[in-house]
Short mmCIF file of the C-alpha atoms (twelve columns), coordinates in Angstrom:
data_MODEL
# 
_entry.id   MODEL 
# 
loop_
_atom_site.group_PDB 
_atom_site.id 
_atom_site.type_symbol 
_atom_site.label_atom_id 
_atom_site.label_alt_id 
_atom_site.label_comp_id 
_atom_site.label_asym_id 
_atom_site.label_seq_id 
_atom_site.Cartn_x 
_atom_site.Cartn_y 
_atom_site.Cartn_z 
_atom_site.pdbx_PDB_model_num 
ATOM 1   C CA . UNK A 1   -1.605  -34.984 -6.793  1 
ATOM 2   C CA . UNK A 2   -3.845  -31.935 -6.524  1 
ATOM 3   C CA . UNK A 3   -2.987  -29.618 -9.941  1 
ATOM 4   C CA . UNK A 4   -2.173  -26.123 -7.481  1 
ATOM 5   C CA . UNK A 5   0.598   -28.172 -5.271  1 
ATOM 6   C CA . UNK A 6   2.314   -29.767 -8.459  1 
ATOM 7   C CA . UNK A 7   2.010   -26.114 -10.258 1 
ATOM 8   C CA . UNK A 8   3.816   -24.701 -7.047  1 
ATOM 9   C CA . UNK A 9   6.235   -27.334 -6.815  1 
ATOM 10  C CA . UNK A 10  7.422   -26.650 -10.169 1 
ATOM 11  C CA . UNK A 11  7.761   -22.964 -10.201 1 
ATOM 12  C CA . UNK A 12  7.659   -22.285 -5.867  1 
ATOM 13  C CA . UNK A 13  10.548  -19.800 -6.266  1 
ATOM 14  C CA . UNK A 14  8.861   -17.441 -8.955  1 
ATOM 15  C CA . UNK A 15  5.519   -17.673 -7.496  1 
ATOM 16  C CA . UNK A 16  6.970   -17.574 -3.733  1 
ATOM 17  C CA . UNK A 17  9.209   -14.376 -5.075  1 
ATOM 18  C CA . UNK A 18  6.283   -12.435 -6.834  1 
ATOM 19  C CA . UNK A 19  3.691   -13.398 -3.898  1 
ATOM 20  C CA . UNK A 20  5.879   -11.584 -1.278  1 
ATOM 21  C CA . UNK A 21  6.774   -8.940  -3.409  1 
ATOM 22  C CA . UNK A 22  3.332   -8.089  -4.059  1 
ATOM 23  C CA . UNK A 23  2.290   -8.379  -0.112  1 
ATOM 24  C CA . UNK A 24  5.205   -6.283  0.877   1 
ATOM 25  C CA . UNK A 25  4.590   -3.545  -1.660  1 
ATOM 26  C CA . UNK A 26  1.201   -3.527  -0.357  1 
ATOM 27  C CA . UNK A 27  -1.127  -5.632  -2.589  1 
ATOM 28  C CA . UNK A 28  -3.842  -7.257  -0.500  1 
ATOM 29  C CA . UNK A 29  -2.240  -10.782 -1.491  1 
ATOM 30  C CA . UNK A 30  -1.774  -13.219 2.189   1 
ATOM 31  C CA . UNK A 31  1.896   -14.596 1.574   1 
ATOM 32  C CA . UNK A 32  1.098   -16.921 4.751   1 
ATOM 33  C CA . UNK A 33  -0.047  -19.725 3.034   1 
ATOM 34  C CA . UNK A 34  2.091   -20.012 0.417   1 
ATOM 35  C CA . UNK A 35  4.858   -19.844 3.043   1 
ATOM 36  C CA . UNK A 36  3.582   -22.231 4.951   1 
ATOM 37  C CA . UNK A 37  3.072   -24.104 1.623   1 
ATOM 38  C CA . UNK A 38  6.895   -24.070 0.986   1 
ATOM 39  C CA . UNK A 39  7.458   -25.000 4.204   1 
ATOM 40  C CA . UNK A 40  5.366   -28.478 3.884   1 
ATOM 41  C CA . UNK A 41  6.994   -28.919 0.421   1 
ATOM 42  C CA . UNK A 42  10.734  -29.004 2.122   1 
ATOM 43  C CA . UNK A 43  9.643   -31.809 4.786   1 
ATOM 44  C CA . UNK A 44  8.939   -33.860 1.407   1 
ATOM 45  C CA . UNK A 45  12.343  -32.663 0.071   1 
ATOM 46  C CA . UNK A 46  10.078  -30.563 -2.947  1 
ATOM 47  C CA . UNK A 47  11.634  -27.347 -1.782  1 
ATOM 48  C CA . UNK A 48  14.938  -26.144 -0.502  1 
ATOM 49  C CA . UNK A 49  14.205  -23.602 2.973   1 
ATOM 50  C CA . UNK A 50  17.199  -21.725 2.411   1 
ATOM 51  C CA . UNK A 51  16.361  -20.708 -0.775  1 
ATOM 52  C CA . UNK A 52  13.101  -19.839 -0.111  1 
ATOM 53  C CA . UNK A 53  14.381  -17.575 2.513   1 
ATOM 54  C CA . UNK A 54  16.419  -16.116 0.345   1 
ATOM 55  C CA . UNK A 55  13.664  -15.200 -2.251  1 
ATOM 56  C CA . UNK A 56  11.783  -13.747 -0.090  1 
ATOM 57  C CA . UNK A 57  14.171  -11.637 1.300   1 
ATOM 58  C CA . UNK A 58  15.035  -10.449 -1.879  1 
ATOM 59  C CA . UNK A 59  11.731  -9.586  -3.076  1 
ATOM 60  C CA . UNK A 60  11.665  -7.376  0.446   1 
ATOM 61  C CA . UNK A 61  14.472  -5.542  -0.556  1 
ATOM 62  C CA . UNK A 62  13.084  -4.630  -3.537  1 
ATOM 63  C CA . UNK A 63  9.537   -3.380  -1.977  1 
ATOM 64  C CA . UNK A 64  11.265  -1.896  1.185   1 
ATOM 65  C CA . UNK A 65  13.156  0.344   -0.633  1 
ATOM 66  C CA . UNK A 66  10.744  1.211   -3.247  1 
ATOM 67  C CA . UNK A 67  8.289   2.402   -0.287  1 
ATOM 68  C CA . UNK A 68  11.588  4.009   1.907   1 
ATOM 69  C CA . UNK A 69  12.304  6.540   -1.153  1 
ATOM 70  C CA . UNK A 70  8.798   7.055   -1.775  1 
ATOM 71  C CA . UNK A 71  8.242   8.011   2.283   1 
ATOM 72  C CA . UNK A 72  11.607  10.402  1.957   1 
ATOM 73  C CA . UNK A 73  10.673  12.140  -0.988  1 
ATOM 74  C CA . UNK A 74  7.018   12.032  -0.429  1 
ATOM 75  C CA . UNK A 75  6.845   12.725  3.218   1 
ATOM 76  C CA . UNK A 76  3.224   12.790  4.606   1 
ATOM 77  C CA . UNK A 77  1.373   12.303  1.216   1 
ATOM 78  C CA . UNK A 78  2.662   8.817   1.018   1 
ATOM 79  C CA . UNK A 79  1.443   8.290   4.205   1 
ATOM 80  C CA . UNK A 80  -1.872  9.483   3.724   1 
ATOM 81  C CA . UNK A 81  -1.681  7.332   0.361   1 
ATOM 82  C CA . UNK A 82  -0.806  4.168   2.734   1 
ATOM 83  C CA . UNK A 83  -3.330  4.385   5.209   1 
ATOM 84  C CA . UNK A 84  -6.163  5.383   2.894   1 
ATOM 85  C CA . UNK A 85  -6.450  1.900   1.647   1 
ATOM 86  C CA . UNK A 86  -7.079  0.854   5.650   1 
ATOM 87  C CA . UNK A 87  -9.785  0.452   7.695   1 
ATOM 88  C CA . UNK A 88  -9.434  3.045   10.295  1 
ATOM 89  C CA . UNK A 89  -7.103  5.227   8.204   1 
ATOM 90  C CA . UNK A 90  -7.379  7.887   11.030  1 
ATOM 91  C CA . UNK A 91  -5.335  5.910   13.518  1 
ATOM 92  C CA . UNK A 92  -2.867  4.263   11.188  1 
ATOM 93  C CA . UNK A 93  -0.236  6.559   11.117  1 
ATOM 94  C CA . UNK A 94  -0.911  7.445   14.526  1 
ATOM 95  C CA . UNK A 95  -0.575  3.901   15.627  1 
ATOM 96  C CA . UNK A 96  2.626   3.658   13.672  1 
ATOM 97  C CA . UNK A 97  4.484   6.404   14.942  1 
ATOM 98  C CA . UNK A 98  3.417   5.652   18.597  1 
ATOM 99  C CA . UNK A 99  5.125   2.159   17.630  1 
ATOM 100 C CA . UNK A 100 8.185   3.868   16.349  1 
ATOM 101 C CA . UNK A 101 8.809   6.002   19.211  1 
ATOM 102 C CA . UNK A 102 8.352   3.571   21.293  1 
ATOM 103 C CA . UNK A 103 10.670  0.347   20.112  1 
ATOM 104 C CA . UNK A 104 12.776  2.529   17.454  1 
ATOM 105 C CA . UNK A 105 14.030  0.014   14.388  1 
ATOM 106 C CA . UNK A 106 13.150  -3.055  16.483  1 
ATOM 107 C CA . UNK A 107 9.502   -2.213  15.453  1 
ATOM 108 C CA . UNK A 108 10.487  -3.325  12.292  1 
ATOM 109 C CA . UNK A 109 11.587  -6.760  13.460  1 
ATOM 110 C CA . UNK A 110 7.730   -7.155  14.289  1 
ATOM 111 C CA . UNK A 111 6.505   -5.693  11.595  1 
ATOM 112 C CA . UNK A 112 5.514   -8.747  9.198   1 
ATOM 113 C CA . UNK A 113 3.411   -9.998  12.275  1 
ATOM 114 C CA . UNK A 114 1.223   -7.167  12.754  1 
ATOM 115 C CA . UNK A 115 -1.033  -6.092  10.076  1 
ATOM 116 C CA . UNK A 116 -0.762  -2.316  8.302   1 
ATOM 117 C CA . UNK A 117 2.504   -1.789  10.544  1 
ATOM 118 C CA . UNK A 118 4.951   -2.538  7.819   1 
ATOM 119 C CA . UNK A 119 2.688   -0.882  5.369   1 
ATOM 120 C CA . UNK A 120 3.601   2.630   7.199   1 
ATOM 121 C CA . UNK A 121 6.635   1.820   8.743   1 
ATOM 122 C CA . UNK A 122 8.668   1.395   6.023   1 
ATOM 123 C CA . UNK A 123 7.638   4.931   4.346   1 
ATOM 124 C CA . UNK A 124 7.552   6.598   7.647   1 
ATOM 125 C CA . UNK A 125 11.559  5.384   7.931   1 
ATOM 126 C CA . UNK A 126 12.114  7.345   4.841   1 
ATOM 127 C CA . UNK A 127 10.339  10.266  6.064   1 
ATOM 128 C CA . UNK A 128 11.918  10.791  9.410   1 
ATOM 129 C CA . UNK A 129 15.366  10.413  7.823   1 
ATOM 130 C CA . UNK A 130 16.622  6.851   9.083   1 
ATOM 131 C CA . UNK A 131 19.681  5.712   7.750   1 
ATOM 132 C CA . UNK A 132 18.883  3.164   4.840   1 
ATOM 133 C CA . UNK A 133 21.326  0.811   5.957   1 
ATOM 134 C CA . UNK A 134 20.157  0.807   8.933   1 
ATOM 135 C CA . UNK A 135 16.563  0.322   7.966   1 
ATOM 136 C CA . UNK A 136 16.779  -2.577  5.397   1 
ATOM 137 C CA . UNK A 137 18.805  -4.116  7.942   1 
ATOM 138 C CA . UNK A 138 16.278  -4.123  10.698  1 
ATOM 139 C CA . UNK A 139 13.477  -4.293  8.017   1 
ATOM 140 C CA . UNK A 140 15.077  -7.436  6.550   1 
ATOM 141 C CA . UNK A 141 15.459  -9.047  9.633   1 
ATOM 142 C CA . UNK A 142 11.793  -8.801  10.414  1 
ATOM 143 C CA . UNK A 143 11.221  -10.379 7.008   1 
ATOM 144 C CA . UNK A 144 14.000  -13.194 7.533   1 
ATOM 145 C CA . UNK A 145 11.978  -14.127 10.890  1 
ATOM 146 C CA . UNK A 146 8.705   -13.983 9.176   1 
ATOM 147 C CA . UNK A 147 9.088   -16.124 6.571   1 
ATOM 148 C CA . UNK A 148 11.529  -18.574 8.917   1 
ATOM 149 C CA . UNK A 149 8.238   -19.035 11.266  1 
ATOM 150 C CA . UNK A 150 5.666   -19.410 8.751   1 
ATOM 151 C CA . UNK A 151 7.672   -21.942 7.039   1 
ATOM 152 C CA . UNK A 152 8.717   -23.849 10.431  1 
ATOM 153 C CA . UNK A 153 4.611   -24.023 10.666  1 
ATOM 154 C CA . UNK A 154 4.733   -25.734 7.256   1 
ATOM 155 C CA . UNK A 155 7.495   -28.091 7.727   1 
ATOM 156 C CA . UNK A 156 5.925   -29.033 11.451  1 
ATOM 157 C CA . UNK A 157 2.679   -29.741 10.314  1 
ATOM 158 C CA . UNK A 158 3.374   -30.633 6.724   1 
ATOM 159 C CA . UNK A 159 2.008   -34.269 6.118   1 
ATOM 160 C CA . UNK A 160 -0.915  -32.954 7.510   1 
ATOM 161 C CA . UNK A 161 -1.291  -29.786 4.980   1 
ATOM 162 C CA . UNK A 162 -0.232  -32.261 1.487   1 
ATOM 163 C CA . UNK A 163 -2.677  -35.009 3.169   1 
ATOM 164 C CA . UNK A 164 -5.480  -32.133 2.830   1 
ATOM 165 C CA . UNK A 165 -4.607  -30.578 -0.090  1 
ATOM 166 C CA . UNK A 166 -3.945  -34.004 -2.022  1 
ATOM 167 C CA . UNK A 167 -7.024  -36.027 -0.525  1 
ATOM 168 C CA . UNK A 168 -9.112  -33.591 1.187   1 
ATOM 169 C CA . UNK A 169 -10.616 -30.881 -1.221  1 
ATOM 170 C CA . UNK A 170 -13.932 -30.812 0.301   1 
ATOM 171 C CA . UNK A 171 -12.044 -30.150 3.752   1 
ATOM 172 C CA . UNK A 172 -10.157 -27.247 2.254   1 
ATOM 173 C CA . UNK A 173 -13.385 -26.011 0.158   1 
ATOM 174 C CA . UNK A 174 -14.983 -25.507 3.861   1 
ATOM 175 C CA . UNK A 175 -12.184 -24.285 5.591   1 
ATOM 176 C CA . UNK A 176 -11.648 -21.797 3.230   1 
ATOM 177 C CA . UNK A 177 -15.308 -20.473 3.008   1 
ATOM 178 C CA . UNK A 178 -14.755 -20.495 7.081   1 
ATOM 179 C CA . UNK A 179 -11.791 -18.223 6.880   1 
ATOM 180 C CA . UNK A 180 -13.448 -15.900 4.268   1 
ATOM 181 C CA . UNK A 181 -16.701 -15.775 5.810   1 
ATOM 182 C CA . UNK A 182 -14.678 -14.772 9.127   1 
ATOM 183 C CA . UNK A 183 -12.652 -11.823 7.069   1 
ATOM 184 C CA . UNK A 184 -15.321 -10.343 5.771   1 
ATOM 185 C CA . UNK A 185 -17.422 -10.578 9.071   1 
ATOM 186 C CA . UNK A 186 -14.545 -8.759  10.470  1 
ATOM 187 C CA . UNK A 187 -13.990 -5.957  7.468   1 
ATOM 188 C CA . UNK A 188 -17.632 -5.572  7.851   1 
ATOM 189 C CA . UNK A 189 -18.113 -4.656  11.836  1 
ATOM 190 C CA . UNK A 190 -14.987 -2.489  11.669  1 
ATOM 191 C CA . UNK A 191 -16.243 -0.440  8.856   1 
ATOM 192 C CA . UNK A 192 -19.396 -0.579  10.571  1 
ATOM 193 C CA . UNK A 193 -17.245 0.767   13.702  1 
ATOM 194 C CA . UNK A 194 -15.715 3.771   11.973  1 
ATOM 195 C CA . UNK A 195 -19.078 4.710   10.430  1 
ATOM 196 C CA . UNK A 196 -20.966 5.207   13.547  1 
ATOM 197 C CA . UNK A 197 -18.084 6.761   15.078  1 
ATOM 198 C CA . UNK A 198 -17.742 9.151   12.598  1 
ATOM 199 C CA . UNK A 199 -21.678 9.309   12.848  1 
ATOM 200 C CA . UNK A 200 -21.285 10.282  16.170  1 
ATOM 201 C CA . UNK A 201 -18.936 12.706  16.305  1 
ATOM 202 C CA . UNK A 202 -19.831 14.484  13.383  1 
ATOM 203 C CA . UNK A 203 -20.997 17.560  14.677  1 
ATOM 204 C CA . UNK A 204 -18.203 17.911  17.225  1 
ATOM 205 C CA . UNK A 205 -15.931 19.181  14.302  1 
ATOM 206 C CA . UNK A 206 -14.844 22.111  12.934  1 
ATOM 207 C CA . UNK A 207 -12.898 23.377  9.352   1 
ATOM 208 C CA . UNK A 208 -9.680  25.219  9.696   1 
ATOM 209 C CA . UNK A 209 -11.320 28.523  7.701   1 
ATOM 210 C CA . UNK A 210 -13.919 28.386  10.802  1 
ATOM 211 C CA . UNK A 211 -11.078 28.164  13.001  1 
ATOM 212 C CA . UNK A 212 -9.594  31.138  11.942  1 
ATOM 213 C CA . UNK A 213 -12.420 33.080  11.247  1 
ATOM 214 C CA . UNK A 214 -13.200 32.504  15.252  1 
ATOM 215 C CA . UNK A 215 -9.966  33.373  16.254  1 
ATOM 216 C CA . UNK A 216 -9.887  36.678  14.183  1 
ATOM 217 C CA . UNK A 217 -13.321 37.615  15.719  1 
ATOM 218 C CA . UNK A 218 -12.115 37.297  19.383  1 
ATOM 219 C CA . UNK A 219 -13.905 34.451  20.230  1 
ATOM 220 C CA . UNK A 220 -12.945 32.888  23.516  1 
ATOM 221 C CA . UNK A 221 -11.252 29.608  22.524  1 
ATOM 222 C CA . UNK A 222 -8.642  27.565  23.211  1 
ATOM 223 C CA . UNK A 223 -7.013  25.531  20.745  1 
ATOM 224 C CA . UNK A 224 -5.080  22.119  21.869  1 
ATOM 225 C CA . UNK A 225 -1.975  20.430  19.617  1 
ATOM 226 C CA . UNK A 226 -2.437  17.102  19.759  1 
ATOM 227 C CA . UNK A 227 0.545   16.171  17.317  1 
ATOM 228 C CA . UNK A 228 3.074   13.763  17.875  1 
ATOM 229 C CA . UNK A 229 6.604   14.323  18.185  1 
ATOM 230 C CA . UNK A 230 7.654   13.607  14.500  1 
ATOM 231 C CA . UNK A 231 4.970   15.257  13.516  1 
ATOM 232 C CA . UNK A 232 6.017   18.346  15.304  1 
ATOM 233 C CA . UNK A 233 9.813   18.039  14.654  1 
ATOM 234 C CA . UNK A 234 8.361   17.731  10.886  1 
ATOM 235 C CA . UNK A 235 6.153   20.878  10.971  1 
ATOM 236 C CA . UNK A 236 7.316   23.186  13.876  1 
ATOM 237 C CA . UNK A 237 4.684   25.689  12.809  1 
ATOM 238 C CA . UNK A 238 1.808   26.007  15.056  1 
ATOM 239 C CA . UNK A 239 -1.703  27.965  15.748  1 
ATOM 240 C CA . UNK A 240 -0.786  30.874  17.917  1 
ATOM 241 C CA . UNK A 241 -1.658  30.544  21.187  1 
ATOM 242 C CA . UNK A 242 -2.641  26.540  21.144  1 
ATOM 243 C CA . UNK A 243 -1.558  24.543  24.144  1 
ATOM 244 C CA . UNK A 244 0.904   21.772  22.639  1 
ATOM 245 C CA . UNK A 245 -0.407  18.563  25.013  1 
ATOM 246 C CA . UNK A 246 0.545   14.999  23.932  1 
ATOM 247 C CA . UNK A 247 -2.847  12.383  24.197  1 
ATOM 248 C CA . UNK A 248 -1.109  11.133  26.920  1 
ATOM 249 C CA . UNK A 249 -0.798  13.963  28.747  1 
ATOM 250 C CA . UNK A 250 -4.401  15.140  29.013  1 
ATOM 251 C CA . UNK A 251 -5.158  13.627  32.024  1 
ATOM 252 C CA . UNK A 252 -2.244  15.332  34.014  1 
ATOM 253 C CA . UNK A 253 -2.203  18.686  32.292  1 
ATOM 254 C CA . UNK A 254 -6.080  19.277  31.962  1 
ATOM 255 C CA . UNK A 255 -6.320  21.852  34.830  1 
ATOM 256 C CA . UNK A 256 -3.754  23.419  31.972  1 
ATOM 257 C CA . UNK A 257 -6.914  23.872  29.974  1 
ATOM 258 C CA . UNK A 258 -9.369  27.130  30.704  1 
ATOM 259 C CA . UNK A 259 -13.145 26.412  31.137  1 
ATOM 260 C CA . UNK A 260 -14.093 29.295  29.275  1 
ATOM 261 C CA . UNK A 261 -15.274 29.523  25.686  1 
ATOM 262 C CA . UNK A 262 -14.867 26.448  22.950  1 
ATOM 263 C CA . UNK A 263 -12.141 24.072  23.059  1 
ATOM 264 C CA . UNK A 264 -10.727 22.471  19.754  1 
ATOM 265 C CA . UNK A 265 -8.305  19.803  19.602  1 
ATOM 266 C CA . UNK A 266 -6.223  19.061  16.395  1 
ATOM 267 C CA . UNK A 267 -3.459  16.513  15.454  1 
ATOM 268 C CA . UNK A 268 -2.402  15.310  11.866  1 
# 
């Protein structure tokens, strides 16, 4: 038998454990396929479900509330931290909190399933001032599903995965350079993305000591909010005289909006 599946059947629950903690705490280390993994072991009889369940709701715990008290004593700094390690770091948050305010705490039953969400969510909980009980229950439960479906994949499909990984290394070898090859295509054209976005728009932006300096001299501009609701209810302050319109709401309210002078639009 292949030396990885007999390492992980011998020590599954420490390695399942420290895989998920790591993932949920926000190390870029895929927990799917050792879920899955555990999941083929148990149609063998190699690996008990419930336990695995278990584990990995456990090592959830421990990241969930590690990143809740960091997002309630840390506010918007931890935030920034999270979403600096993303892709488009300029829409995670926003992304987030447009999740939040839409589906509440059930956004954390989804959370394992979309990627960055839980990353932010779970700080963001913390921030806005959600009851810890009533987060790590929700925040669990998305967690308990997770790791139920991933390792209902495994146990479906499970002679399958031990026939590859015990008699099929070249298969793997190639699948694996497949799925890599596909990640970093991926990684590559969004980076690509932001860049000539950023490109583009580059001129169209201004510093907050120009701002001001414009404002002081008179200048005839008009200055939009652009914040979301938290964000607002978080910092109440605003620029006096800015028009507070949600994203949303530019299409109805533009005739809100003079046609004189510079406009400048701000958010987070």
């Amino acid at each position: 038998m292949n030396n990885a599946l007999e390492f992980l059947i011998q020590h599954s629950a420490a390695v399942l454990f420290t895989v998920v903690l790591a993932n949920q705490l926000g190390v870029p280390l895929p927990a799917t396929p050792f879920l899955i993994a555990v999941g083929a072991l148990a149609r063998t009889g190699e690996a008990n479900p419930a336990v695995a369940v278990a584990l990995a709701l456990a090592a959830a715990f421990v990241s969930h509330s590690i990143w809740y008290q960091a997002g309630r004593h840390g506010g918007r700094k931890i935030l920034k931290l999270v979403c600096r390690i993303a892709i488009e770091p300029d829409a995670c948050v926003r992304r987030t909190e447009d999740t939040f305010a839409r589906y509440g705490l059930k956004s954390l039953l989804i959370a394992p399933f979309v990627p960055g969400l839980g990353a932010v969510s779970h700080p963001l909980s913390g921030m806005i001032g959600v009851p810890f009980h009533r987060f790590i229950t929700f925040s669990l439960g998305g967690i308990g599903l997770w790791a139920s479906t991933l390792m209902g994949l495994g146990f479906i499909f499970g002679r399958q995965l031990v026939a590859l990984v015990e008699g099929g290394a070249g298969a793997a070898s190639k699948l694996a350079t497949v799925v890599a090859v596909a990640v970093a295509g991926y990684i590559v054209w969004k980076v690509l993305q932001r860049h000539l976005l950023l490109r583009r728009y580059r001129m169209a932006r201004i510093g907050p000591e120009e701002l001001r300096q414009k404002l002081r001299a008179g200048e005839p501009i008009t200055v939009i909010d652009l914040r979301h609701p938290q964000d607002f209810e978080l910092e109440p302050r605003m620029i006096p005289g800015a028009l507070r319109i949600l994203p949303e709401e530019l299409e109805l309210r533009h005739q809100e909006i003079p046609r004189v002078g510079e406009i400048v639009l701000y958010c987070t």
